[in-house]
VEXFI-329521 format. One record per residue (C-alpha): residue in three letters; x, y, z. Coordinates in steps of 0.1 Angstrom, whole numbers, plus 2048, in hexadecimal, padded with zeros to 3 digits. Example, Ala and Ser with C-alpha at 12.3 -4.5 7.8 and 13.67 -1.06 7.14 Angstrom:
BEGIN
ALA87B7D384E
SER8897F5847
end
This chain:
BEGIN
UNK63076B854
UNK62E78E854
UNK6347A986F
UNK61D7C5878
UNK62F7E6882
UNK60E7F2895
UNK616816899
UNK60282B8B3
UNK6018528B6
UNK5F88618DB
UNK5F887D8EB
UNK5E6886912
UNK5CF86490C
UNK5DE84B924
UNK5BF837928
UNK5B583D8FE
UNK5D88288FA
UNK5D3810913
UNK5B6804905
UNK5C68018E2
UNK5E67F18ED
UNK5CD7D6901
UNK5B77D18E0
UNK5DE7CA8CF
UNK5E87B48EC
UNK5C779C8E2
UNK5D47998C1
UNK5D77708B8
UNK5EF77A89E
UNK6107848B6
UNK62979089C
UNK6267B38A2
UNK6387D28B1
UNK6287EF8BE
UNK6378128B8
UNK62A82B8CA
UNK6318538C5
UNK62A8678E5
UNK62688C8E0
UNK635894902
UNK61688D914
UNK61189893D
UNK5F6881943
UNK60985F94B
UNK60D85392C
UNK63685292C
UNK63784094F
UNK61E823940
UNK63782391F
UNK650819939
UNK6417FB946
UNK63B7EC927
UNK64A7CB918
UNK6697D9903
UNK6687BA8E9
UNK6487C38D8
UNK6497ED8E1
UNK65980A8D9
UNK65082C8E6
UNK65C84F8DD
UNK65086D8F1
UNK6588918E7
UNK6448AC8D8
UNK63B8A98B2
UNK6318C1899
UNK60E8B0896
UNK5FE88F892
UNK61188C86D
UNK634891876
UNK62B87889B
UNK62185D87B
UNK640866866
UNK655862883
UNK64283B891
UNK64382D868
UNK66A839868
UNK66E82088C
UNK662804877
UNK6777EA862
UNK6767EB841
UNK6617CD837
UNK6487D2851
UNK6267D984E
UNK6207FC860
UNK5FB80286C
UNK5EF81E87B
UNK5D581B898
UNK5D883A8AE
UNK5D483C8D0
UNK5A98368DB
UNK5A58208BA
UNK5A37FA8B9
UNK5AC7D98AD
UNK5877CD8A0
UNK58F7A98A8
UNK5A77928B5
UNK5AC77F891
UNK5AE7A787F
UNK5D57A1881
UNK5D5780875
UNK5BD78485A
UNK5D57A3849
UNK5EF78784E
UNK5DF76E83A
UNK5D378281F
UNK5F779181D
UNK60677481C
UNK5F676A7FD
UNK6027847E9
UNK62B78A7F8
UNK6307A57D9
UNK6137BE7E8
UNK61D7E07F6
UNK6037E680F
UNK5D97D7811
UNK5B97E381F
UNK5987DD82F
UNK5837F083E
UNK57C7FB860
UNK5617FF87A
UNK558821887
UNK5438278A9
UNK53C8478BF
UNK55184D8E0
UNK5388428F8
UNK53981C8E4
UNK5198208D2
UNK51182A8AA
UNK52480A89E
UNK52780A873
UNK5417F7860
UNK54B81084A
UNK54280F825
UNK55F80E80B
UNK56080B7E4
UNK57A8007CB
UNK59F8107D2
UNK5A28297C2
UNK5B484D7BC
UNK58F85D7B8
UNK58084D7CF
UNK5988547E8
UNK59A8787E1
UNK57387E7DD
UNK56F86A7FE
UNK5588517EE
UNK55C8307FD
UNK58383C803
UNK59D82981A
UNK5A783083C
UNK5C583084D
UNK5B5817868
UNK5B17FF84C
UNK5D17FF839
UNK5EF7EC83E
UNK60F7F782B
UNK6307ED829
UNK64D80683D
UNK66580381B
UNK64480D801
UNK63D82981B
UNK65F83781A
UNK6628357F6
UNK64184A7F4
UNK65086480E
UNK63985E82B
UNK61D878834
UNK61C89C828
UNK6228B184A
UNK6178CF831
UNK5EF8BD833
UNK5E28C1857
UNK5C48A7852
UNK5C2891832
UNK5E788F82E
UNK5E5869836
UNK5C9869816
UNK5E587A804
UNK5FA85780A
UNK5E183E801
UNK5DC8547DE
UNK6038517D6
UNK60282F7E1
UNK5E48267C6
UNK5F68377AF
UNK61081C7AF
UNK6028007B8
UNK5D97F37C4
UNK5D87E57E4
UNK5D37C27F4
UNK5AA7BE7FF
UNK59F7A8817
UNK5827A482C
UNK5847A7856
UNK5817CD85E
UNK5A57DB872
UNK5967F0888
UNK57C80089C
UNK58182489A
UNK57683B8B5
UNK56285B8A1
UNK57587A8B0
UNK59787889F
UNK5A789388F
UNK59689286B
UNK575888876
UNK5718A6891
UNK57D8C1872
UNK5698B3856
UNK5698D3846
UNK58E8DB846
UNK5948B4839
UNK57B8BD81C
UNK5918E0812
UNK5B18CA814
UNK5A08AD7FB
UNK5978CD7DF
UNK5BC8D67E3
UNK5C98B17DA
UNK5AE8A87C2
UNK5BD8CA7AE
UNK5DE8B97B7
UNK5D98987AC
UNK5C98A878B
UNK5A8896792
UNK5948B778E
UNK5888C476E
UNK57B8E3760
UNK55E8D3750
UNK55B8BF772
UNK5538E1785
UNK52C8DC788
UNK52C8B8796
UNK54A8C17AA
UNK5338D97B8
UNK5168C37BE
UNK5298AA7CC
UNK5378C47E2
UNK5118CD7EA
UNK5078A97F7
UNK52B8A580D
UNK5228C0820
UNK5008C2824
UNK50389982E
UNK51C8A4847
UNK5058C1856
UNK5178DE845
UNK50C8F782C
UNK518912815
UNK4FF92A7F8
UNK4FB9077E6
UNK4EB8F1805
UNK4D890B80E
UNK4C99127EB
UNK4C38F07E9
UNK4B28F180B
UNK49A9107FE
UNK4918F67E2
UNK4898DF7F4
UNK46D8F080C
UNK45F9047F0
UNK45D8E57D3
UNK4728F57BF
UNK47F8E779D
UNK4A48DB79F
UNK4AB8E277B
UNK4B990177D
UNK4D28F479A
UNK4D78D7783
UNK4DB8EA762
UNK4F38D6749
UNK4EE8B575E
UNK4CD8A7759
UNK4A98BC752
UNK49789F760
UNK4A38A7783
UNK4898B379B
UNK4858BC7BD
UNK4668B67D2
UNK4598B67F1
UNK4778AF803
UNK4808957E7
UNK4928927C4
UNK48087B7AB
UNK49586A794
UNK492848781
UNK47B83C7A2
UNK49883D7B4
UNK49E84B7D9
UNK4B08497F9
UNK4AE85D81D
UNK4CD86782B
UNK4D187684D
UNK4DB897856
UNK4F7898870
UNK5018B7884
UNK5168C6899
UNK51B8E58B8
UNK5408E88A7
UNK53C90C895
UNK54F914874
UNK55393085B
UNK536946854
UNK53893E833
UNK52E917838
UNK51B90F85C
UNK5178F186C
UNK4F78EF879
UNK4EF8E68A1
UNK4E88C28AB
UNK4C18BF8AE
UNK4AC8A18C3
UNK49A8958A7
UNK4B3899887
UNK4A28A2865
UNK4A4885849
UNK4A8890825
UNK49D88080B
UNK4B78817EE
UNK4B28717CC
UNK4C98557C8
UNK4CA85E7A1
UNK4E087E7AD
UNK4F68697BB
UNK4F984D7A2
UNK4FE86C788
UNK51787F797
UNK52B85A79F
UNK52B85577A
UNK53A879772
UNK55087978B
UNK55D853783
UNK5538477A2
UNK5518267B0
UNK5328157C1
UNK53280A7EA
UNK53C7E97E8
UNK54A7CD7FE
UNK5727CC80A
UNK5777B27F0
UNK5617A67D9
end
């Protein structure tokens, strides 16, 4: 039987960590201890820490040095052959069994390090439900955000995180991306089924996509995972992350131009495929096609790469799934696929 360190990082959200600590307290599976780092909130928060049940809880509130060092501090609280999981303060347990079923699928393997699934993401007023998509573990997909892990769906043991040095403080926003890549680098993860968690959009990385993006570049260069001859499908690939996200920089917008005018592609595409084309608001490549969305956003960025403004009726794009089977391929990618298989 295993025990779940659950650790949970607030600060001025009283009612954000009531909620989660009543999705824990539905759990079926009971062996658990919830840790909860308090950046010296105002709002209440300490005076509800006080009134809860000291066998399953401890609490720490003082101010932190960012949401990094408040996580370094709650995996430290843990014992060593726990399980520490990180569901911060608005986020919740999916299900009642999401406990249990890490348990059991632990349990068949008492050797692993840490396992994942994946998680389920929805938008603060409750509605935009997805389970998130993931693809084999692994140190490219991670770092290329394909299919990657996130924290609300790993488990890992306190000891393996120490031995790995905890989070980065240096990294304001991928730093816990940074964890999961040393951790593959040892050892592949545990996979099972039941999602962890619903995640509440909103959080730190998903509000500053951009800035999470810059800090990826800097540890795919780290991690040696990009290559000279790489440079123009790292570029592409940069192309299609932020124009899905609603961003753009010379490249998007180019593409854009191409797009209303029928334009060729080849010249954009030199080195990678002649057959590429671009029209009418569509690639054409092997028969093959799929729309993606276009999300936006108010938040303004740098003037070099915009975000554009949230419109009523958003545009659909129509991007040739050939480009994206490509650049998978050159970039070693692996294909969406389900939390085990």
């Amino acid at each position: 039987m295993n025990h779940f360190s659950v650790v949970t990082v607030v600060r001025n959200d009283l009612e954000g960590l009531k909620r989660t600590r009543v999705s824990l307290n539905k759990q079926t599976y009971k062996k658990w201890t919830h840790i909860i780092i308090d950046g010296g909130s105002t709002d209440g928060t300490v005076e509800y820490l006080n009134g809860l049940s000291k066998r399953n809880t401890i609490f720490v509130s003082e101010k932190d040095n960012g949401i990094y060092d408040a996580m370094n501090k709650g995996w430290k609280l843990a014992t060593p052959e726990s399980f520490v999981y990180f569901l911060n303060a608005r986020d919740l347990l999916a299900y009642p069994e999401s406990l249990k079923a890490a348990n059991l699928a632990l349990g068949q393997s008492p050797e692993a390090n840490w396992g994942c699934t994946t998680h389920e993401e929805r938008l603060e007023d409750g509605t935009g439900w997805c389970c998130k998509l993931v693809s084999e573990p692994s140190v490219r997909n991670q770092l290329y955000a394909f299919g990657y892990r996130s924290h609300q769906g790993i488990v890992m043991r306190q000891s393996f995180i120490a031995s790995l040095g905890g989070f980065d403080e240096n990294l304001k926003i991928a730093s816990d991306w940074d964890l999961f890549v040393r951790a593959l680098q040892i050892e592949k993860p545990l996979e099972w089924a039941l999602p962890l968690a619903v995640f509440e959009l909103g959080g730190l990385s998903s509000n500053k996509i951009l800035e999470a993006h810059y800090e990826l570049i800097t540890l795919r260069k780290k991690y040696g995972i990009t290559r000279a001859q790489n440079r123009a499908y790292e570029e592409l690939w940069r192309m299609l992350f932020l124009q899905n996200m609603g961003y753009s920089n010379l490249l998007t917008r180019i593409y854009a131009k191409m797009t209303k005018k029928h334009l060729s592609l080849t010249r954009l595409l030199k080195g990678i495929s002649s057959n590429l084309h671009l029209k009418i608001s569509s690639l054409s490549f092997l028969g093959l096609t799929v729309s993606i969305i276009r999300n936006h956003s108010r938040t303004p960025k740098s003037n070099r790469i915009k975000r554009k403004r949230i419109h009523k009726s958003p545009k659909f794009i129509a991007i040739d799934k050939g480009i994206f089977l490509y650049l998978n391929d050159k970039l070693e990618l692996n294909p969406y696929r389900s939390p085990i298989q």
